[in-house]
Every structure is written in structure tokens, then in C-alpha cells.
C-alpha positions as CSV (number, residue, x, y, z in Angstrom):
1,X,-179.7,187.6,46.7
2,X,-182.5,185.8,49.0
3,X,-183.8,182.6,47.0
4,X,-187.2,182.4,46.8
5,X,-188.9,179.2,48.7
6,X,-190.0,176.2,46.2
7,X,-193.6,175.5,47.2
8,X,-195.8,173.1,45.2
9,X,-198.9,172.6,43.7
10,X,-201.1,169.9,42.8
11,X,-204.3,170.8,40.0
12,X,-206.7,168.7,40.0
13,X,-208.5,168.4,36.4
14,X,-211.9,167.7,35.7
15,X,-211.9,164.1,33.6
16,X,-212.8,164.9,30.4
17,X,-211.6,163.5,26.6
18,X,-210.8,167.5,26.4
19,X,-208.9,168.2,29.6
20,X,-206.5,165.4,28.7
21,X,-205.8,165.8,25.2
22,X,-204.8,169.3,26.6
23,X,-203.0,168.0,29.6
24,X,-199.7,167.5,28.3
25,X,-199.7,170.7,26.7
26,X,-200.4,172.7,29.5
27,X,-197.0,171.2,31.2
28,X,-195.6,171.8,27.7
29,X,-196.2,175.3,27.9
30,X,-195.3,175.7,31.4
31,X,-191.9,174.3,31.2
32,X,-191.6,176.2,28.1
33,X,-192.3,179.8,29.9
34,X,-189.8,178.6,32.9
35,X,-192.5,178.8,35.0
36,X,-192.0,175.5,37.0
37,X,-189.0,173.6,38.5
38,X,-190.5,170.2,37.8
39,X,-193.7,169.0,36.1
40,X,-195.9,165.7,35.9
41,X,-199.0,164.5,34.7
42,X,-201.0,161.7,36.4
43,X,-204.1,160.7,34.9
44,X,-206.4,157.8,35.2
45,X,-210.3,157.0,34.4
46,X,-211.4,158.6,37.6
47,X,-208.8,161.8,37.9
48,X,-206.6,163.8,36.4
49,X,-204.0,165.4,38.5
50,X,-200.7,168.0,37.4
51,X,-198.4,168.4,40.4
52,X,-196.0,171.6,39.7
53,X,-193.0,172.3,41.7
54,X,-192.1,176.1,41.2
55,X,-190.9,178.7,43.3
56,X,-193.1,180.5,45.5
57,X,-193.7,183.4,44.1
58,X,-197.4,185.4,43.4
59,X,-196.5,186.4,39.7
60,X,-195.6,182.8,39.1
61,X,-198.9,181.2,40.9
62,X,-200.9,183.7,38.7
63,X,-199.3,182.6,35.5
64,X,-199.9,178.9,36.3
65,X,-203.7,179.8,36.7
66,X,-204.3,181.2,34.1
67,X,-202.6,179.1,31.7
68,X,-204.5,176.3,33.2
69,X,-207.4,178.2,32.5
70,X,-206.5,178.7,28.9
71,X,-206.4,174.5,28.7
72,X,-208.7,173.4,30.7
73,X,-212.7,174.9,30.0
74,X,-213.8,171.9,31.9
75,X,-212.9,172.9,35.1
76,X,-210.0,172.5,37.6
77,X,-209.0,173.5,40.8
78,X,-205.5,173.9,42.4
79,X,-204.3,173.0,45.7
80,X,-201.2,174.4,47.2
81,X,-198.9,172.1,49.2
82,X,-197.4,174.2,52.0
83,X,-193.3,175.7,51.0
84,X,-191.5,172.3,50.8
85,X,-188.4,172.1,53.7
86,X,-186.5,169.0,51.8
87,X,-185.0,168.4,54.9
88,X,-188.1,167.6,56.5
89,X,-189.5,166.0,53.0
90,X,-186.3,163.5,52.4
91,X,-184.0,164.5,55.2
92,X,-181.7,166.4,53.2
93,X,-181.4,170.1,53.5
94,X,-182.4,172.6,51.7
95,X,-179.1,173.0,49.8
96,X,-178.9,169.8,48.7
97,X,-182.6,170.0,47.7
98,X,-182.1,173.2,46.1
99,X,-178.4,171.6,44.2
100,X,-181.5,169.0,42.9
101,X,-184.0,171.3,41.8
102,X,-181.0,172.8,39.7
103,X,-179.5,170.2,37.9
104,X,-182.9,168.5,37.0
105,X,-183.4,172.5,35.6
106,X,-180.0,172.0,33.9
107,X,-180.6,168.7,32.3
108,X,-184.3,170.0,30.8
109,X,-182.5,172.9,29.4
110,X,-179.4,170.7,27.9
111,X,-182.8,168.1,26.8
112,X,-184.4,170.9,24.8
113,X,-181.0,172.7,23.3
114,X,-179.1,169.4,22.1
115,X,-182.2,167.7,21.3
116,X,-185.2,169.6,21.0
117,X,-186.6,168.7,24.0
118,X,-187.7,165.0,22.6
119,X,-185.5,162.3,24.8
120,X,-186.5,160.6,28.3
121,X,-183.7,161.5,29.9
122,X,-182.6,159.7,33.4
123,X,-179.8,160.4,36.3
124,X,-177.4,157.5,35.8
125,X,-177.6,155.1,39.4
126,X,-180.3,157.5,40.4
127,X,-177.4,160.0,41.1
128,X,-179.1,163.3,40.7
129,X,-176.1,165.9,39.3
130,X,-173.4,163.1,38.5
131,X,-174.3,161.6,34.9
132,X,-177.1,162.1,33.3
133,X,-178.4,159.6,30.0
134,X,-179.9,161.4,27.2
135,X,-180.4,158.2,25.5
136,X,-178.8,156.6,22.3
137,X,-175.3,156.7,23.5
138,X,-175.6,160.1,25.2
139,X,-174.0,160.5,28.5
140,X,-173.2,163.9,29.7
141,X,-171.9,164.5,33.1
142,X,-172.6,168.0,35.0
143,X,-169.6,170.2,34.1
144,X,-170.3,169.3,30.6
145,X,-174.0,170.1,30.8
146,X,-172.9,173.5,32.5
147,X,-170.4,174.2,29.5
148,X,-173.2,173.2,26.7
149,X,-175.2,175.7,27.9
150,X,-173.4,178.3,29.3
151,X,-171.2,178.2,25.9
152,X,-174.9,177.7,23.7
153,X,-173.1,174.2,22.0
154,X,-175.0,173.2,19.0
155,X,-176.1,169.9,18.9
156,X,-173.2,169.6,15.9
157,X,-170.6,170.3,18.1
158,X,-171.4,168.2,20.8
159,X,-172.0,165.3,18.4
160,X,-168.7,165.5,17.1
161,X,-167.0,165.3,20.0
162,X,-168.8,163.2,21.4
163,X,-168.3,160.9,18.3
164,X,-164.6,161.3,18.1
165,X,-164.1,160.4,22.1
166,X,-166.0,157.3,21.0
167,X,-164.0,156.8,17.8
168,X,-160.5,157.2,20.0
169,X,-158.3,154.5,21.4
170,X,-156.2,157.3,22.7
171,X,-158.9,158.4,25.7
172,X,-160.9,160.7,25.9
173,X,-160.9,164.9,25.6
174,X,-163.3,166.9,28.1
175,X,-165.6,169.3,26.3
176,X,-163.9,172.1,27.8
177,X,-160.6,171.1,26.3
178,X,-162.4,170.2,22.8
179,X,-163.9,173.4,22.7
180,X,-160.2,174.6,23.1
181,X,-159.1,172.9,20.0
182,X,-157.4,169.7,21.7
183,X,-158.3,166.7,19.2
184,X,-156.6,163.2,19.1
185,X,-154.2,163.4,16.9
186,X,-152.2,165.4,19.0
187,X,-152.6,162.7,22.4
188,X,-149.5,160.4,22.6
189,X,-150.3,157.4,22.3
């Protein structure tokens, strides 16, 4: 299977009291239909910009314009950056780029499973598909965000085993083996 090129786009919004109020929904609803890769708002007194990285694909570019129709009756416009080439972007190649794209998709989707979408999640060190913070206590490396939702954990799950690790002085139990039925009181000590 051929993967389609990423390509971006930057809309630029007509500053209105209206167009922002519906700013943040319009990315809402975009990440919510999988129709973009990665999604920011940028907005000052003077613009208001949405930068979209999606893949390139017509269907999806149709889909983006109209749902930025549906928010924004003042007006916009969008601009499309030319297919990004990460390696001549950040010197990296388009694996690694691609490797990127996919675990930032992997930690939205583990964001909006575990806990409905609401924490400001972060790469730990800035080390995109290591360890990723989700906030109060909640570090999750990749594997286990792969397992959480390729096995559709509930947040209840995770939570309690993520609660007895911390409660352990006798180490601590992957997810994979937890979901197995390993528990502490069978560890050595």
C-alpha cells in the first residue's frame, strides 16, 4: 500500500469576535472526523491563522473546506504549503517524519480514549515516540500506548495498573503482562 504524501495547509481567518469563538471548534471537529494529522490555532488582534497537516488527498482537502465554511461565515481563505519532504523540512527522512506524524496520531487517540481528550499532553525530553506525559502522574511509553488502543483499555484498567506499579516496592509489571493477569503478589521479593 502506497502512503499518501502529508501536505499542509495554512487558513487564514477573517478577524472577527465570531470566527474565533468558532476557531477552536473547527480543529475540534477536524481532529474529531480524523481528517488531519496535526492541528493549531494561532490567533492575534490582527489575524487569525489554522495551520492543518493532513495527507494529501482531494476528498480530505474538500472536507476541510467545507467544514471551514460551516465555522467561519466571515470569510477565510486557505493556502496550500507544497507536499512536505521532512527531509528537506528538518533533515530527517520521510520515515522518520512519517514514524512522527504517527505517534503524535497515537498519543491524540490514547488523549481522547483514557481521558476524553481533556489533558495537554507533551513528549518527555522532546523525544517524539519514547515517553509521552499525559499529566497528573501519567506516563505512558509507546508499546503501552499501542496496547491501550489496539486492546480498547478503559481508562479503569489502565488506572489500576498504573496505580498498583506505583503502589509496588516489588517493580513494576508492563501492561502487556498485566493485561495477562501478572499482579505483585506473585513477584519475589
Amino acid at each position: 500500500m502506497k502512503i499518501p504524501k502529508i501536505v499542509a495547509y495554512t487558513i487564514h481567518i477573517e478577524p472577527t469576535p465570531n470566527n474565533l469563538v468558532n476557531s477552536q471548534n473547527f480543529i475540534n471537529e477536524l481532529k474529531g472526523n480524523q481528517l488531519c494529522l496535526i492541528a493549531s490555532m494561532i490567533a492575534n488582534k490582527a489575524f487569525y491563522n489554522a495551520d492543518i497537516v493532513t495527507y494529501d488527498l482531494p476528498t480530505y482537502f474538500q472536507e476541510i473546506k467545507r467544514i471551514a465554511g460551516k465555522f467561519f461565515h466571515d470569510g477565510f481563505k486557505i493556502d496550500k504549503i507544497d507536499s512536505i519532504s521532512f527531509k528537506e523540512k528538518d533533515n530527517k527522512t520521510d520515515e522518520v517524519g512519517l514514524f512522527e506524524v504517527a505517534c503524535y496520531e497515537l498519543a491524540e487517540k490514547v488523549n481522547k480514549q483514557l481521558f476524553n481528550g481533556e489533558r495537554n499532553w507533551r513528549w518527555v525530553n522532546d523525544v517524539i515516540g519514547d515517553v509521552c506525559d499525559f499529566e497528573n502522574a501519567d506516563f505512558i511509553n509507546i508499546n503501552e500506548m499501542a496496547l491501550i488502543v489496539a486492546k480498547k483499555i478503559s481508562y479503569e484498567t489502565y488506572a489500576e495498573w498504573r496505580d498498583a506499579n506505583i503502589a509496588s516496592d516489588k517493580g513494576i509489571i508492563n501492561l502487556s503482562s498485566w493485561l495477562k493477569g501478572c499482579r505483585h503478589s506473585m513477584l519475589g521479593n
